[in-house]
C-alpha positions as CSV (number, residue, x, y, z in Angstrom):
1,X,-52.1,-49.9,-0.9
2,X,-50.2,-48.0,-3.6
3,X,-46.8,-46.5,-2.3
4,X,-45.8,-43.4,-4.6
5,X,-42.1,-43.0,-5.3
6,X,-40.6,-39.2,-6.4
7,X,-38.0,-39.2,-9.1
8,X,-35.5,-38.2,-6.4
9,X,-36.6,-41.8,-4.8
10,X,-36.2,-43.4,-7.9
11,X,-32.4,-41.6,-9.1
12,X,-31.6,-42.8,-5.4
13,X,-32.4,-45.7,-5.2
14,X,-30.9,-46.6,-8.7
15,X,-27.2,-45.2,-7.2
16,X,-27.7,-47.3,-4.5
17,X,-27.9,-50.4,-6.5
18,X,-25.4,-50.0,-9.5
19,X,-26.6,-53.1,-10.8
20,X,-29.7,-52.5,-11.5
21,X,-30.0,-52.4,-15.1
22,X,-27.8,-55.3,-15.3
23,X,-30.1,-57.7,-13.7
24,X,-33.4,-56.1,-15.5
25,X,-31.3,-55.7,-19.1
26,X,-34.8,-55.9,-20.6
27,X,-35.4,-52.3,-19.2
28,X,-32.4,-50.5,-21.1
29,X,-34.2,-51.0,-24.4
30,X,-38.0,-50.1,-23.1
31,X,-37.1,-47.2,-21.5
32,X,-37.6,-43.9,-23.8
33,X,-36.1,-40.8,-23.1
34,X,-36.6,-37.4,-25.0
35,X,-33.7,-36.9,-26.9
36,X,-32.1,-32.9,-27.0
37,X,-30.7,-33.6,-30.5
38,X,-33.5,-34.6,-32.2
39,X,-36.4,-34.2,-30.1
40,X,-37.5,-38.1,-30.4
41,X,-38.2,-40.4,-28.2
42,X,-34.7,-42.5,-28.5
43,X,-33.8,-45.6,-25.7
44,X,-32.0,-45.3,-22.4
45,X,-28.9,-46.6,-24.7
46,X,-28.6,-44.3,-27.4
47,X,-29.4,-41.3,-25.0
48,X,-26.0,-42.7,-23.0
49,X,-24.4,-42.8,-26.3
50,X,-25.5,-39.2,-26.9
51,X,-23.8,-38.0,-23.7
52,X,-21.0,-39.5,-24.2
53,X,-20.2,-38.2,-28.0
54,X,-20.9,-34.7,-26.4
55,X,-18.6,-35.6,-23.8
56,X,-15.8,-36.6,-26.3
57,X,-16.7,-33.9,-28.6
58,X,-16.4,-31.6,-25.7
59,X,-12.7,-33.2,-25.1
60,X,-12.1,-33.0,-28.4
61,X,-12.3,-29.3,-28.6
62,X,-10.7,-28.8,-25.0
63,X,-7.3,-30.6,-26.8
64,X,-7.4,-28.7,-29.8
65,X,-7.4,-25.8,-27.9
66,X,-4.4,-27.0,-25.7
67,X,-2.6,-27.7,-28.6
68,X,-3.1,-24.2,-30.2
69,X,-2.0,-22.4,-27.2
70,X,1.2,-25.1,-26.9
71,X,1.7,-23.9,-30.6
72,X,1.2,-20.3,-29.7
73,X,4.0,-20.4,-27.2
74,X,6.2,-22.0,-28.7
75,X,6.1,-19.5,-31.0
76,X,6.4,-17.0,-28.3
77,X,9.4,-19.2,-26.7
78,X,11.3,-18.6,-30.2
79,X,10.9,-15.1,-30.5
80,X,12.1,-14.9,-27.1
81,X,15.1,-16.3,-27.3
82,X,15.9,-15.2,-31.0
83,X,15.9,-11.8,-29.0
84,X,17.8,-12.8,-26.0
85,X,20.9,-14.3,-28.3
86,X,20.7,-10.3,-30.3
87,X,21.2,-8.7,-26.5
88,X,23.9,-11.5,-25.8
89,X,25.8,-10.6,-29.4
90,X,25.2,-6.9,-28.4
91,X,28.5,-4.7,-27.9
92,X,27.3,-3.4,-25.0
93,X,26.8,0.0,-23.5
94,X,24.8,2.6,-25.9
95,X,24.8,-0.3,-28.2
96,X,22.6,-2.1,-26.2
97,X,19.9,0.4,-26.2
98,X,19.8,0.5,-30.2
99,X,19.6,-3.9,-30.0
100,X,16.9,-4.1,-27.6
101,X,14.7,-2.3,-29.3
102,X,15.7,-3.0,-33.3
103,X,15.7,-7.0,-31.7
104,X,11.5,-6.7,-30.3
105,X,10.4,-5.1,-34.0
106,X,12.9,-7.7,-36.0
107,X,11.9,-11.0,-33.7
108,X,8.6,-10.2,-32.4
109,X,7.1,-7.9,-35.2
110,X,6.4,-5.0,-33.3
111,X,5.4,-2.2,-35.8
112,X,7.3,0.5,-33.4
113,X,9.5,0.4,-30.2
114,X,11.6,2.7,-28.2
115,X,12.5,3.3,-24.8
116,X,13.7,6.1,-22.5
117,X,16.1,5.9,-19.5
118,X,17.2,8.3,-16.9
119,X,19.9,8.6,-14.2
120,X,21.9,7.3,-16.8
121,X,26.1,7.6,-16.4
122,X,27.5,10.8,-17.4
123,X,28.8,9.4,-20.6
124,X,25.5,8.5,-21.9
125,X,23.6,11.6,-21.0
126,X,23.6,13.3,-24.5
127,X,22.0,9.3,-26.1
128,X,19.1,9.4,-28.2
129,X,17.7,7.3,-24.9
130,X,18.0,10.1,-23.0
131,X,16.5,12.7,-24.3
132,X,13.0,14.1,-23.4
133,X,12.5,12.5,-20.7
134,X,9.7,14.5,-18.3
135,X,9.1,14.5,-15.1
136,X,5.9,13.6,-15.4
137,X,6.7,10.7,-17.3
138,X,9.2,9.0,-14.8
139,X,6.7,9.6,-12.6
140,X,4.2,7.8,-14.4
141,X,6.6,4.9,-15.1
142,X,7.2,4.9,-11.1
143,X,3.2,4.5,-10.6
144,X,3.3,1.0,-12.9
145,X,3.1,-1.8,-10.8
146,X,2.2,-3.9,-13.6
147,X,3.1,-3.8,-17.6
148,X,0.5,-1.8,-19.1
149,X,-1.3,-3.4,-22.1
150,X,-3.9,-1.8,-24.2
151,X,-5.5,1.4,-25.9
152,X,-3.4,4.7,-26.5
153,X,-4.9,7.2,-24.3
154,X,-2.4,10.1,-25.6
155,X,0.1,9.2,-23.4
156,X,3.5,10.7,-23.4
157,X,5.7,8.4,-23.6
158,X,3.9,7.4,-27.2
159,X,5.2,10.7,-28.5
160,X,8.6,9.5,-28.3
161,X,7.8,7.1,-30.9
162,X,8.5,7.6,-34.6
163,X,5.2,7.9,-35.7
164,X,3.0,7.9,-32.1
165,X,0.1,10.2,-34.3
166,X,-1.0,6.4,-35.6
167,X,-0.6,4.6,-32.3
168,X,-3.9,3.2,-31.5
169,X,-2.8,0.5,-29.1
170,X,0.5,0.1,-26.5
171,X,2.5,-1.8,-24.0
172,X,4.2,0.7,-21.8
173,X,6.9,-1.1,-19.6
174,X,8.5,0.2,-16.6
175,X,12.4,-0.7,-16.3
176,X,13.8,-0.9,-12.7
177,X,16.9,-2.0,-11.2
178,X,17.4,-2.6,-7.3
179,X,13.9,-1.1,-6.7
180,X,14.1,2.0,-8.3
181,X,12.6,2.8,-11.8
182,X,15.2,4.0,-14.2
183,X,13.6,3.8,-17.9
184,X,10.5,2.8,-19.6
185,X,10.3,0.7,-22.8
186,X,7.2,1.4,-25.3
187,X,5.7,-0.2,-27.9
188,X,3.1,0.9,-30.3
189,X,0.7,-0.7,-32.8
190,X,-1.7,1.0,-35.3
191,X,-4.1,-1.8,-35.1
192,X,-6.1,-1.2,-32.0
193,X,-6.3,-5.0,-31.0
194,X,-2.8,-5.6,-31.5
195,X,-2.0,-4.8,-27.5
196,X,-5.3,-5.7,-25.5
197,X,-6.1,-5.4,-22.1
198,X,-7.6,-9.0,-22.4
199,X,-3.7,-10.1,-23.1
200,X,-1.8,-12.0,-20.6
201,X,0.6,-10.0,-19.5
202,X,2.9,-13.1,-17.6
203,X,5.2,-12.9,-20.8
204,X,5.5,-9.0,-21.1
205,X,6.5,-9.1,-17.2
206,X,9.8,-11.3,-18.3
207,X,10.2,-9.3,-21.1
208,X,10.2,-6.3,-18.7
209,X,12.7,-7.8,-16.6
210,X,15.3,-9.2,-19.1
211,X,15.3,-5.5,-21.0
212,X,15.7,-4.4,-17.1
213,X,18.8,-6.5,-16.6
214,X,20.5,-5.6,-20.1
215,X,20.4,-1.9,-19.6
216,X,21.1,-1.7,-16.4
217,X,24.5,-0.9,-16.7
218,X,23.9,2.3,-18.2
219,X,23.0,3.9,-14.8
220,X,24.9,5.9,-13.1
């Protein structure tokens, strides 16, 4: 009587006994597989050779792009701190206004930057910072739970920049202190990937909070 074994019999049965192919060697070279690269018949042996150059090739590409995004922020890390050492040199006050933003187009190349703040102490009220600032707009500011990165959808705070008719993509970020909003710092890009929603957004939130900390003095 003929006993008929499925393939899932078979792949069981050769987990089950590891060895297998070591004690029938004879087998590895006899047995022919289809192969995906080339479409020929090759030997259980080069087919496990195949895998395991896609697996290496796959590791390969998985390392390269580690080391690009290590690269990337350590990039990112420099910037950073080039900026933090401007706001540390700073002379404070209304000066520091005028750093933070001259510091993020200098060290991080952004093609435009300002910021707005309210509530501000009584000898700052007439500051370029100041000015214009709607009620509408620290409202908005109030509503961000989160930095927002990507396409300028004629917002308001854009206008405050230089030359906000060429904006095509921003990062609006709120600036709070203790809870409350007081400010909102804006940057603007003509080139419409240049901010994208896609962005991580994990370095924007620092760079939300250390602009935060710097200005808060200027409260009231």
């Amino acid at each position: 009587m003929t006993v008929t074994l499925d393939s899932a019999a078979v792949a069981q049965y050769l987990a089950d006994h590891p060895r297998f192919f070591e004690e029938h060697a004879g087998l590895l070279g006899e047995v022919k597989l289809s192969s995906p690269l080339t479409g020929k018949a090759v030997s259980l042996q080069e087919r496990q050779m195949e895998v395991m150059r896609a697996k290496y090739n796959a590791l390969e590409l998985r390392l390269a792009e580690l080391m690009r995004t290590a690269a990337d922020n350590t990039v990112i890390l420099n910037r950073f701190h080039a900026w933090h050492l401007a706001l540390l040199k700073s002379a404070g006050g209304a000066a520091m206004a005028r750093d933070l933003v001259d510091g993020l187009i200098t060290h991080f190349g952004v093609p435009q930057a300002t910021l707005r703040l309210w509530n501000v102490g009584a000898e700052h009220a007439d500051s370029w910072f100041a000015n214009n600032v709607a009620e509408d707009a620290r409202l908005f500011a109030s509503s961000l739970r989160a930095p927002y990165c990507g396409p300028n959808k004629d917002f308001e705070a854009v206008r405050w920049l230089d030359d906000a008719d060429n904006v095509r993509s921003t990062v609006l970020l709120p600036l709070t202190s203790e809870g409350a909003t007081f400010g909102l710092l804006v940057m603007g890009s003509p080139d419409v990937a240049r901010f994208s929603p896609m962005m991580a957004t994990d370095f924007l939130v620092q760079l939300g909070q250390s602009a935060s900390a710097a200005l808060a003095p200027l409260r009231a």
